[in-house]
N, CA, C and O atoms as a CHARMM CRD file, in Angstrom:
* protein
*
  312
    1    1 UNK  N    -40.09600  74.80700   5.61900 PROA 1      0.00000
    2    1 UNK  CA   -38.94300  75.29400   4.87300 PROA 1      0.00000
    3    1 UNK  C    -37.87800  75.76000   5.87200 PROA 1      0.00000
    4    1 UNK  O    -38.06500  76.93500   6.18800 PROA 1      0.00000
    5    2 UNK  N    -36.68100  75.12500   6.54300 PROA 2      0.00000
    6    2 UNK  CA   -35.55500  75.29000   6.89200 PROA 2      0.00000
    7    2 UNK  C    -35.01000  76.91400   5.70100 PROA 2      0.00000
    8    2 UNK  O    -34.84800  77.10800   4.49600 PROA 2      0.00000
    9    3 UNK  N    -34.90100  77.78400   7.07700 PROA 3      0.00000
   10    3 UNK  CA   -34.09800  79.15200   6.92700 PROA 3      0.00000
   11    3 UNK  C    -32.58700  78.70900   6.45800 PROA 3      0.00000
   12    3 UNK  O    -32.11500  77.58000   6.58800 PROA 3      0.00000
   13    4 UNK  N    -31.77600  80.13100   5.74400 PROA 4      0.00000
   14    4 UNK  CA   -30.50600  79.64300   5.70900 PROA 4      0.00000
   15    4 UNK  C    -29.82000  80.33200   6.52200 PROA 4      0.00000
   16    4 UNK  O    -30.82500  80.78400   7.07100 PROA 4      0.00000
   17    5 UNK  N    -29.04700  80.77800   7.04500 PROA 5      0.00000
   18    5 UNK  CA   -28.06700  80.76700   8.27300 PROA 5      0.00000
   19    5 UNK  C    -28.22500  82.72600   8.23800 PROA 5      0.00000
   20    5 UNK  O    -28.32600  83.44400   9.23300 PROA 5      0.00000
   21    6 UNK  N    -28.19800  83.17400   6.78600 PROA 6      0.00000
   22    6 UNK  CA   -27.95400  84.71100   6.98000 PROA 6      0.00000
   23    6 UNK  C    -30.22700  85.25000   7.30300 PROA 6      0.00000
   24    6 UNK  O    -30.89700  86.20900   7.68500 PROA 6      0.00000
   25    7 UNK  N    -30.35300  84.34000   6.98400 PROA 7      0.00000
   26    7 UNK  CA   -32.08800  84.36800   7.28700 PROA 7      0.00000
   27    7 UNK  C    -31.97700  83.98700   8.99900 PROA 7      0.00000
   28    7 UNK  O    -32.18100  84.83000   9.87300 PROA 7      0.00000
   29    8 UNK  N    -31.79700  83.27400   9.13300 PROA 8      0.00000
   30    8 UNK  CA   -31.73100  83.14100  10.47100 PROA 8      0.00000
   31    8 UNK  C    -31.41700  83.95700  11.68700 PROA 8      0.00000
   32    8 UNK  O    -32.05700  83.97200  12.73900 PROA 8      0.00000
   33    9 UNK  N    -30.31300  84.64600  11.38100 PROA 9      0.00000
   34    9 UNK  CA   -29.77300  85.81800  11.72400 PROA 9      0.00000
   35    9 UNK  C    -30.42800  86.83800  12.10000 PROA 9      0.00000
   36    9 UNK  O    -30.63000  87.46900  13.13700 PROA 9      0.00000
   37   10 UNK  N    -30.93300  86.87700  10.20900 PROA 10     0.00000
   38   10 UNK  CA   -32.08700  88.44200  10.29400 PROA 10     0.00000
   39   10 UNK  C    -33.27200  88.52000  11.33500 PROA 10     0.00000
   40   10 UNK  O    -33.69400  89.52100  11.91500 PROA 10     0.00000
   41   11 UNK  N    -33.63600  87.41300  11.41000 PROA 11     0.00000
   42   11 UNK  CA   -35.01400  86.94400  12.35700 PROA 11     0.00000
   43   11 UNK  C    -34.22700  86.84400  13.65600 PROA 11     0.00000
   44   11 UNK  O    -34.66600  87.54300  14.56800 PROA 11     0.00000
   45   12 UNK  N    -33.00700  86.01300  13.95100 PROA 12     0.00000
   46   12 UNK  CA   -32.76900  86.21700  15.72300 PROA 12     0.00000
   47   12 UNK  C    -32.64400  87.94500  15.53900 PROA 12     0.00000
   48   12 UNK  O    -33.56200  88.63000  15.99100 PROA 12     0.00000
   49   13 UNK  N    -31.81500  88.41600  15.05700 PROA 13     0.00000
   50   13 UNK  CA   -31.86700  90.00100  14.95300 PROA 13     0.00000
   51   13 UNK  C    -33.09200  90.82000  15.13600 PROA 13     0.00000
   52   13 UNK  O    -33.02700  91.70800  15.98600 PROA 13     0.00000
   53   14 UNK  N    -33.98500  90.69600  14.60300 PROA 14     0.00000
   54   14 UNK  CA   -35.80900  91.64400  14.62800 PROA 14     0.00000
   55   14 UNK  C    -35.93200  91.10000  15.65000 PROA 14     0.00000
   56   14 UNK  O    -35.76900  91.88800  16.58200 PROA 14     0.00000
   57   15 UNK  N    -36.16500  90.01700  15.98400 PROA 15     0.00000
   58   15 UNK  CA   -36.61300  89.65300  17.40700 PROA 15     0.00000
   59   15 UNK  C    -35.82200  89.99400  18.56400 PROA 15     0.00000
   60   15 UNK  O    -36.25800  90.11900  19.70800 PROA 15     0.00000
   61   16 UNK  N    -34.62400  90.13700  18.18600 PROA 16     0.00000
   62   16 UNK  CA   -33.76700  90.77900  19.74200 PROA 16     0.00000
   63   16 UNK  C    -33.73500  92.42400  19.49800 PROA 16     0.00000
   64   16 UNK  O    -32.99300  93.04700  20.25700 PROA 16     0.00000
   65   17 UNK  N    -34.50400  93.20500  18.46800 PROA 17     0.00000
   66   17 UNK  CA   -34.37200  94.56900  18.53000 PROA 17     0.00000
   67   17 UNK  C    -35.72400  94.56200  19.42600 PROA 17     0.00000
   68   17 UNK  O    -35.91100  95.12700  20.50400 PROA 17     0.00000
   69   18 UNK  N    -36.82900  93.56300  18.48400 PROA 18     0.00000
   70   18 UNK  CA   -38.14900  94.39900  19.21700 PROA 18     0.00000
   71   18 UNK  C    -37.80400  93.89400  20.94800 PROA 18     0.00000
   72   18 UNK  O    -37.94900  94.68300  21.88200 PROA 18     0.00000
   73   19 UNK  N    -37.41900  92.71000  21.09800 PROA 19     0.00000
   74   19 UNK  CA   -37.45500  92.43600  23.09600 PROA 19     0.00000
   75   19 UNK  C    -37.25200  93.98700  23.41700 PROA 19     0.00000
   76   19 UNK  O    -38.06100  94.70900  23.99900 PROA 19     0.00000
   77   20 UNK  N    -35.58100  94.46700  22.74900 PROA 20     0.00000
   78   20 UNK  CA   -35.05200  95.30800  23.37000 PROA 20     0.00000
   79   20 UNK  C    -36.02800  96.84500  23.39500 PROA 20     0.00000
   80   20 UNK  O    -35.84200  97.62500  24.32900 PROA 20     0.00000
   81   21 UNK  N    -36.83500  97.10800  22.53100 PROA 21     0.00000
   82   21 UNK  CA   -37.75800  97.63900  22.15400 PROA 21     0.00000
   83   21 UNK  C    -38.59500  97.79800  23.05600 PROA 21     0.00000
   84   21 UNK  O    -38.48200  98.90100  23.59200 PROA 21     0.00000
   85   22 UNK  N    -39.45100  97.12100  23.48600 PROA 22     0.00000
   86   22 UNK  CA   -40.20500  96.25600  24.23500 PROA 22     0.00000
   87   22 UNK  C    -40.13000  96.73300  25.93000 PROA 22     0.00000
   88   22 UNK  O    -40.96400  97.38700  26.55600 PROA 22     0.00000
   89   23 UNK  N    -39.00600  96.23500  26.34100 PROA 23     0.00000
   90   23 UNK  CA   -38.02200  96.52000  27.55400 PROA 23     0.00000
   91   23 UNK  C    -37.96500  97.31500  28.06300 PROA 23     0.00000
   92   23 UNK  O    -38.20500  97.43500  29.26500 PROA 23     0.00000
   93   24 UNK  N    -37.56600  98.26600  27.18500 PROA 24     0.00000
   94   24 UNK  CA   -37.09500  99.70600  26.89500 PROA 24     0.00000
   95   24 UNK  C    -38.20700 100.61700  27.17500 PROA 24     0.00000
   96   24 UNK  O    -38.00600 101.45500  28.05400 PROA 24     0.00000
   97   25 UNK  N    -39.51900 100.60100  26.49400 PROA 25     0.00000
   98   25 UNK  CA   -40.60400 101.00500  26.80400 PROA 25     0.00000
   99   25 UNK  C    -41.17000 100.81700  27.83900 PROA 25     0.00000
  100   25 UNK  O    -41.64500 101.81100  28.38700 PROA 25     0.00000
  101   26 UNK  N    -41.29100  99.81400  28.32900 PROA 26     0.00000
  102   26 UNK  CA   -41.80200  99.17600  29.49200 PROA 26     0.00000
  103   26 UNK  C    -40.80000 100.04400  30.40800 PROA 26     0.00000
  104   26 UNK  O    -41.57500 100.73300  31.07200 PROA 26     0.00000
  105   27 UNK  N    -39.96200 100.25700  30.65600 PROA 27     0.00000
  106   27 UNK  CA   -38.99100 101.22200  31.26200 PROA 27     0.00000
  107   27 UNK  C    -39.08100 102.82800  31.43400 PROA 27     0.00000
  108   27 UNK  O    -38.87200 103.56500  32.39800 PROA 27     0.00000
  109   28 UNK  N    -39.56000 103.11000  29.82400 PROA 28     0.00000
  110   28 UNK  CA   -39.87300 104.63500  30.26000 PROA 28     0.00000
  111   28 UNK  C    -41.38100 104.78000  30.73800 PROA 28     0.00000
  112   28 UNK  O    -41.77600 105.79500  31.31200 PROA 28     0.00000
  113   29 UNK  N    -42.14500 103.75500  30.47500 PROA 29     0.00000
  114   29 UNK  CA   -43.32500 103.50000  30.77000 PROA 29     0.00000
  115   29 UNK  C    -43.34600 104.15900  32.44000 PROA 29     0.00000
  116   29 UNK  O    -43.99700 105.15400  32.75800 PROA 29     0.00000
  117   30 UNK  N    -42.53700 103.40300  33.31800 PROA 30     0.00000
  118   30 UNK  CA   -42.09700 103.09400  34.84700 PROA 30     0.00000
  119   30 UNK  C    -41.74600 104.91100  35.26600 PROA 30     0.00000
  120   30 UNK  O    -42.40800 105.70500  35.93400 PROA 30     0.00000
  121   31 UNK  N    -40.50500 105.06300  34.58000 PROA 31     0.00000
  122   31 UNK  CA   -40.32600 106.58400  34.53300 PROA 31     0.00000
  123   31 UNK  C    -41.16700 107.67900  34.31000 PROA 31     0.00000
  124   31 UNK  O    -40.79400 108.83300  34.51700 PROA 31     0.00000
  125   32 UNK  N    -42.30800 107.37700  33.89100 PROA 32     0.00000
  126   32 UNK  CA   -43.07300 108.23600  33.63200 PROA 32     0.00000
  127   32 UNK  C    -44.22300 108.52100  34.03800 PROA 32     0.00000
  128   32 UNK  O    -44.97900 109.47200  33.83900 PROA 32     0.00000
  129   33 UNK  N    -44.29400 107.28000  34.83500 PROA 33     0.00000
  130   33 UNK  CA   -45.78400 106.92900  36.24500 PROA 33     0.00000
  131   33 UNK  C    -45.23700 107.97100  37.48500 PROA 33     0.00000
  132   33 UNK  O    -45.83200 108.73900  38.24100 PROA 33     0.00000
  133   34 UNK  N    -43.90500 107.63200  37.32000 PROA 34     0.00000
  134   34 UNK  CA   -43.22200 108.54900  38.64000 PROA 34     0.00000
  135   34 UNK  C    -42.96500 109.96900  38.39000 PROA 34     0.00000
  136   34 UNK  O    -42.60900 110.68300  39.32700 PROA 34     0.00000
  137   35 UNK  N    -43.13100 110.49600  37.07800 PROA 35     0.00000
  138   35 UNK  CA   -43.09000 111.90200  37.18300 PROA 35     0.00000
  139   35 UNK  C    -44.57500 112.37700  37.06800 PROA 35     0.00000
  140   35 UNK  O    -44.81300 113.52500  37.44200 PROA 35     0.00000
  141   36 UNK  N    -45.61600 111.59400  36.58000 PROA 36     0.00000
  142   36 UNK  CA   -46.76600 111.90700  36.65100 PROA 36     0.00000
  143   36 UNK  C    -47.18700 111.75400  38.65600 PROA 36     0.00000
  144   36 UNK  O    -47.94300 112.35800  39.41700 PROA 36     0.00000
  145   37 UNK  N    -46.64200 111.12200  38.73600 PROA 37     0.00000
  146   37 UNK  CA   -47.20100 111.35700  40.68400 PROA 37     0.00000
  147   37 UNK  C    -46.19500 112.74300  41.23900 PROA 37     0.00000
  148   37 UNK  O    -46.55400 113.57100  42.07700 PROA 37     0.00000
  149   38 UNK  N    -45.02600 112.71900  40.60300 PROA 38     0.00000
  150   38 UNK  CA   -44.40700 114.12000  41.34100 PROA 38     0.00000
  151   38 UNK  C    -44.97100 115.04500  40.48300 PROA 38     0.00000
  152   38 UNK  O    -44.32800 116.08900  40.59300 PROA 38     0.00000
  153   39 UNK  N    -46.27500 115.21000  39.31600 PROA 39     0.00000
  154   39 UNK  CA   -46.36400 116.31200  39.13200 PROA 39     0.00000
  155   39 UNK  C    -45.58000 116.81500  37.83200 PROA 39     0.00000
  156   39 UNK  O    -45.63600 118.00600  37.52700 PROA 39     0.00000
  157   40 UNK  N    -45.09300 116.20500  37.32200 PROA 40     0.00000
  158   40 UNK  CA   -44.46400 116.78700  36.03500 PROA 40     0.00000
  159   40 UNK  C    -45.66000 115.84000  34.76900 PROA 40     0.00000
  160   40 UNK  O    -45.62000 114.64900  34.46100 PROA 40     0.00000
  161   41 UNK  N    -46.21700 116.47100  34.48600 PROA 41     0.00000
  162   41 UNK  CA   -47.60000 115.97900  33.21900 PROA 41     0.00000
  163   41 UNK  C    -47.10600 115.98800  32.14800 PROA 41     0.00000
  164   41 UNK  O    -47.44200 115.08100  31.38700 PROA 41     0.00000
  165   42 UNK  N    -45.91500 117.22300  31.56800 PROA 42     0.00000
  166   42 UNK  CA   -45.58200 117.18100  30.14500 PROA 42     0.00000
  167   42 UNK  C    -44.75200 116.25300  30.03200 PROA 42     0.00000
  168   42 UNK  O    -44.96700 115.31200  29.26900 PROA 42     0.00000
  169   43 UNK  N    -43.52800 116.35700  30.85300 PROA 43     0.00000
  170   43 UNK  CA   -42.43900 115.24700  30.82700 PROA 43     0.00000
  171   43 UNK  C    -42.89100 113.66800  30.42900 PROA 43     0.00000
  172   43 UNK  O    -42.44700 112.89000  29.58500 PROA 43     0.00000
  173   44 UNK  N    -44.36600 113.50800  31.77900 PROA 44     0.00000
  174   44 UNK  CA   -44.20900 112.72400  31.83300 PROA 44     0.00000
  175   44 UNK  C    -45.14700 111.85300  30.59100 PROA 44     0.00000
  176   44 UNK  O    -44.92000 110.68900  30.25800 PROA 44     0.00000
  177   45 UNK  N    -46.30700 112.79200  29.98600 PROA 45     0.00000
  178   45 UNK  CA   -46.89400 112.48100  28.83600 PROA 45     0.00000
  179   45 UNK  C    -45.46300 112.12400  27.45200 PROA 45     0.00000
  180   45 UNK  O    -45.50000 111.15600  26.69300 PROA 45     0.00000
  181   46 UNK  N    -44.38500 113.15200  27.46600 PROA 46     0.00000
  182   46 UNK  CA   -43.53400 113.04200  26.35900 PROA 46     0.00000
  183   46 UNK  C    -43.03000 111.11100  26.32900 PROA 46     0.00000
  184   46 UNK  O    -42.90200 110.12200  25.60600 PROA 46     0.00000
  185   47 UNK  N    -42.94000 111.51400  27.39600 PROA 47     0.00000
  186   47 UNK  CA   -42.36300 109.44700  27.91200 PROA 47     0.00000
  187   47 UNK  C    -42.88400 108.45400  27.11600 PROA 47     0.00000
  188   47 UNK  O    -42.36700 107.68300  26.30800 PROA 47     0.00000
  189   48 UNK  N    -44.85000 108.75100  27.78900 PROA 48     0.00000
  190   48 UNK  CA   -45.48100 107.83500  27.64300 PROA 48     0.00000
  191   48 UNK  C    -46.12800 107.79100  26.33000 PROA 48     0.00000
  192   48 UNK  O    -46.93200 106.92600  25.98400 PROA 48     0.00000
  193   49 UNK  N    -45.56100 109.18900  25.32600 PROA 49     0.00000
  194   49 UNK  CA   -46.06400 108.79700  23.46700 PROA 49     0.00000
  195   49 UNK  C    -44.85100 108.18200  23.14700 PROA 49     0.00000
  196   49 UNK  O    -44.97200 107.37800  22.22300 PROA 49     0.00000
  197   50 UNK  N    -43.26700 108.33400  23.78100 PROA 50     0.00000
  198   50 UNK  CA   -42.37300 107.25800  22.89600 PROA 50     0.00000
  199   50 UNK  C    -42.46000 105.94200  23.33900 PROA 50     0.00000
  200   50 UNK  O    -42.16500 104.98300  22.62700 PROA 50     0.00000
  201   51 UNK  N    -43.02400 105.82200  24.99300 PROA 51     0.00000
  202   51 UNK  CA   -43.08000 104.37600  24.90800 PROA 51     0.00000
  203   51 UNK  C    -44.03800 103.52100  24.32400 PROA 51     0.00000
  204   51 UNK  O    -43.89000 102.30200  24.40000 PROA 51     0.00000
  205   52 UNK  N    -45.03800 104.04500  23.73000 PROA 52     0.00000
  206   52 UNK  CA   -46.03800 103.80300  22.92600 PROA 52     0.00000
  207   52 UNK  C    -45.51500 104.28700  21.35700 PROA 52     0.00000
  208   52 UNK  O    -46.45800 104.36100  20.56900 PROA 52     0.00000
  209   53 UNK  N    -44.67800 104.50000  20.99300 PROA 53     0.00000
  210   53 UNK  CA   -43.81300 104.15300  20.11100 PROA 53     0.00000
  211   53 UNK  C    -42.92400 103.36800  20.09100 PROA 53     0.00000
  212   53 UNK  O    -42.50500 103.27000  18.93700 PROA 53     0.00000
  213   54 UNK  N    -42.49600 102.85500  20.64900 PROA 54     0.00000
  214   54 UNK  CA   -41.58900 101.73700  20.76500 PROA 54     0.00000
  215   54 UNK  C    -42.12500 100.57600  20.56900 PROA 54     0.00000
  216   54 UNK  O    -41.80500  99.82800  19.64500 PROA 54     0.00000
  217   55 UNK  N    -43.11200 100.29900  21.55400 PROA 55     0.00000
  218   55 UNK  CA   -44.50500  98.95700  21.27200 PROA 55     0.00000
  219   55 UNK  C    -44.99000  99.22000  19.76800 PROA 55     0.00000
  220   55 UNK  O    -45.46000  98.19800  19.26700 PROA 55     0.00000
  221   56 UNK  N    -44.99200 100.08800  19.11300 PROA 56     0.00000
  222   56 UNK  CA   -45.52600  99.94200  17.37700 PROA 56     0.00000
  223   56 UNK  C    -44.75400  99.70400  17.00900 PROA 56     0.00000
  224   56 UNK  O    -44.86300  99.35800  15.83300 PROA 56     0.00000
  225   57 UNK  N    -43.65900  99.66900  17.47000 PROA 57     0.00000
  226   57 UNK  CA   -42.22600  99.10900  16.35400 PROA 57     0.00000
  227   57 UNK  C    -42.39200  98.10300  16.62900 PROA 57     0.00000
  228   57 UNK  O    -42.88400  97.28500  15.85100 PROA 57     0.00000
  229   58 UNK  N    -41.93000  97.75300  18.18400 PROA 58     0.00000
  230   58 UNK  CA   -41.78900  96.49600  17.94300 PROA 58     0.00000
  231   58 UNK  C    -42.78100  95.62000  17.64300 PROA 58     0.00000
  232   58 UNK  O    -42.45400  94.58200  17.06700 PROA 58     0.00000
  233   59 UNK  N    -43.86400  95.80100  17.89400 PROA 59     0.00000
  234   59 UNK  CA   -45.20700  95.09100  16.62100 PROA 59     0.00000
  235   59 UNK  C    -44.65800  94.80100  15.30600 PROA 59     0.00000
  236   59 UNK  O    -44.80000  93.69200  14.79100 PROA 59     0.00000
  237   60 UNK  N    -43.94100  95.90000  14.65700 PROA 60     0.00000
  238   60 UNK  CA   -43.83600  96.02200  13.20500 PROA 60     0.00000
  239   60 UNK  C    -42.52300  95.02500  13.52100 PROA 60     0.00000
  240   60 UNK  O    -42.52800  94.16300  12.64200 PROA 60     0.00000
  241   61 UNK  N    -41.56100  94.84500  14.31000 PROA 61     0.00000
  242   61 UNK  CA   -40.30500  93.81700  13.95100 PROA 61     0.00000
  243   61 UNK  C    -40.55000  92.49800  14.02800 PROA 61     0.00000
  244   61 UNK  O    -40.08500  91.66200  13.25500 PROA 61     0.00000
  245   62 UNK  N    -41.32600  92.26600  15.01300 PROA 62     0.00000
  246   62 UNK  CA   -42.16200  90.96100  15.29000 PROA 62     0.00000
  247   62 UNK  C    -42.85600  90.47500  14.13000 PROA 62     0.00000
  248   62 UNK  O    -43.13100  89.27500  14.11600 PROA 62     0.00000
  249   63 UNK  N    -43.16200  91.14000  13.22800 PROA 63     0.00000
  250   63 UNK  CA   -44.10200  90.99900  11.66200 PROA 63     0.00000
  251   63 UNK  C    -42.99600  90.60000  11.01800 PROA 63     0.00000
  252   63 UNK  O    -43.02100  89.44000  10.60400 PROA 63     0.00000
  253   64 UNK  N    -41.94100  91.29800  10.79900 PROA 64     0.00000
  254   64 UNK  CA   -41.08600  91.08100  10.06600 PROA 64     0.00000
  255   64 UNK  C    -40.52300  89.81400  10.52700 PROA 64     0.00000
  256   64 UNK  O    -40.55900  88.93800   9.66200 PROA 64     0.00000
  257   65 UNK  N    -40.08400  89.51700  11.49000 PROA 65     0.00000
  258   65 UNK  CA   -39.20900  88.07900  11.61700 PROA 65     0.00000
  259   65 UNK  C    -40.57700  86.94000  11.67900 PROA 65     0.00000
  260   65 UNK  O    -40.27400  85.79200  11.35400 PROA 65     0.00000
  261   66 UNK  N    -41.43600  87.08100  11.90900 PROA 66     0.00000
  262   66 UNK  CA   -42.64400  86.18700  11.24800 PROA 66     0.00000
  263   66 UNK  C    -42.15900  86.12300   9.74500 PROA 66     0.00000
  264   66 UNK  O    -41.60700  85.17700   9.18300 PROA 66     0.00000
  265   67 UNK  N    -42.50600  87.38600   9.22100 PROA 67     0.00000
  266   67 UNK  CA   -42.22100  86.82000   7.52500 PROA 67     0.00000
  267   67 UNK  C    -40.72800  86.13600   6.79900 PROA 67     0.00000
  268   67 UNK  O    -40.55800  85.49600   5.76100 PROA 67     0.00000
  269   68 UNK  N    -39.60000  86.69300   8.07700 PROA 68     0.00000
  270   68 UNK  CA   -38.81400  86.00400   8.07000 PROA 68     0.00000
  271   68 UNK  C    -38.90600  84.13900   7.82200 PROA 68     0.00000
  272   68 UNK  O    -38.38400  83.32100   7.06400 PROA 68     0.00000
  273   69 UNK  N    -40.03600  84.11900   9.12300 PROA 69     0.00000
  274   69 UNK  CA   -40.13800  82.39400   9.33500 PROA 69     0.00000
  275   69 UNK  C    -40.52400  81.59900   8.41000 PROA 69     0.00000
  276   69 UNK  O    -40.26500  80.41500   8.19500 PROA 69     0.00000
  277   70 UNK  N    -41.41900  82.64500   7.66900 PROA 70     0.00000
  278   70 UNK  CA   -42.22900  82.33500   6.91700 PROA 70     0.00000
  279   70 UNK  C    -41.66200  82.29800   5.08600 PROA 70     0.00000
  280   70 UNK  O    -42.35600  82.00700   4.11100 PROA 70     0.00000
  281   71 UNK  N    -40.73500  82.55200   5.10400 PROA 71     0.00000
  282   71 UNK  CA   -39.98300  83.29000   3.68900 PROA 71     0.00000
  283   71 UNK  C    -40.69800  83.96100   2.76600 PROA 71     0.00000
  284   71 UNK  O    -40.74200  83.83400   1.54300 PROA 71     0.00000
  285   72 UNK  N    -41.44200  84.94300   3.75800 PROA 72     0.00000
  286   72 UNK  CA   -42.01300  85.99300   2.83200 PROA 72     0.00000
  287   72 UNK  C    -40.68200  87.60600   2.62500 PROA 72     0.00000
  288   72 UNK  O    -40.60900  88.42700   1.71100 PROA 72     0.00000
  289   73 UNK  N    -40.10400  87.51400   3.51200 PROA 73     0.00000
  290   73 UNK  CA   -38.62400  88.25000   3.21800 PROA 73     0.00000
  291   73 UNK  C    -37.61000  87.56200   3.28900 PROA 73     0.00000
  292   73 UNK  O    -37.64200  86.71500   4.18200 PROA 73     0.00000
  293   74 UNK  N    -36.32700  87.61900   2.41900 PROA 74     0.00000
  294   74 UNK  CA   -35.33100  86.88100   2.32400 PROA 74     0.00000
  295   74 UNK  C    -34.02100  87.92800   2.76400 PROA 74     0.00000
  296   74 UNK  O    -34.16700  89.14700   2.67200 PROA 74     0.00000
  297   75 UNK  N    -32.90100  87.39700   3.18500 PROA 75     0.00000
  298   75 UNK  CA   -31.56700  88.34600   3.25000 PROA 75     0.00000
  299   75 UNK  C    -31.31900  88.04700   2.18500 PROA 75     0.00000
  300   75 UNK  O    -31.76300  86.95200   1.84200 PROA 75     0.00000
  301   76 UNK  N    -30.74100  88.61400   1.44800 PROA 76     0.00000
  302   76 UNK  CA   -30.03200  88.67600   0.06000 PROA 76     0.00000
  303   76 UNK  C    -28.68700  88.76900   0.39400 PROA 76     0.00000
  304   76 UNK  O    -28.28800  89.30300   1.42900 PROA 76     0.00000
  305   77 UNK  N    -27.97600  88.26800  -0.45100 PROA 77     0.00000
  306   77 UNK  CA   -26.38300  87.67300  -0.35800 PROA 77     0.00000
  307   77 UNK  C    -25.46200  89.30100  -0.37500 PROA 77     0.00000
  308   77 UNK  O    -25.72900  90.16000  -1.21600 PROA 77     0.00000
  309   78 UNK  N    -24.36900  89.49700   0.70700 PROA 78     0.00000
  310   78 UNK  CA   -24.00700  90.53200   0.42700 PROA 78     0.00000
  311   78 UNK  C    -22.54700  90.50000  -0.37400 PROA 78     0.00000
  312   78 UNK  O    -22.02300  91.55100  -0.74500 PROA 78     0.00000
């Protein structure tokens, strides 16, 4: 089943939030190895529960532009 153009969208869209998602985590991930070696534990634990929030999202956006592919969600006409 060929998407229609505002479906298409929605799915390049979820998929370029979760990359950015993704990225992003992987980033504070980095930031937060380095305050755990200088010694900062809370900081650097606070880091490493949002970047492990970020990876559950973007799990959950990645689902969504699947069901996108899949036309189990549709954009509706605005």
């Amino acid at each position: 089943m060929a998407l229609t153009k505002p479906n298409q969208q929605l799915r390049r869209d979820l998929k370029e939030a979760a990359t950015l998602l993704k990225w992003s985590g992987v980033d504070l991930f980095e930031v937060a190895k380095r305050l755990l070696a200088a010694g900062d534990e809370i900081t650097a634990d606070e880091l490493m529960m949002i970047a492990l929030s970020y990876q559950a999202m973007e799990d959950k956006l990645v689902g969504y532009a699947d069901d996108v592919k899949e036309g189990r969600i549709v954009r509706a006409r605005d």
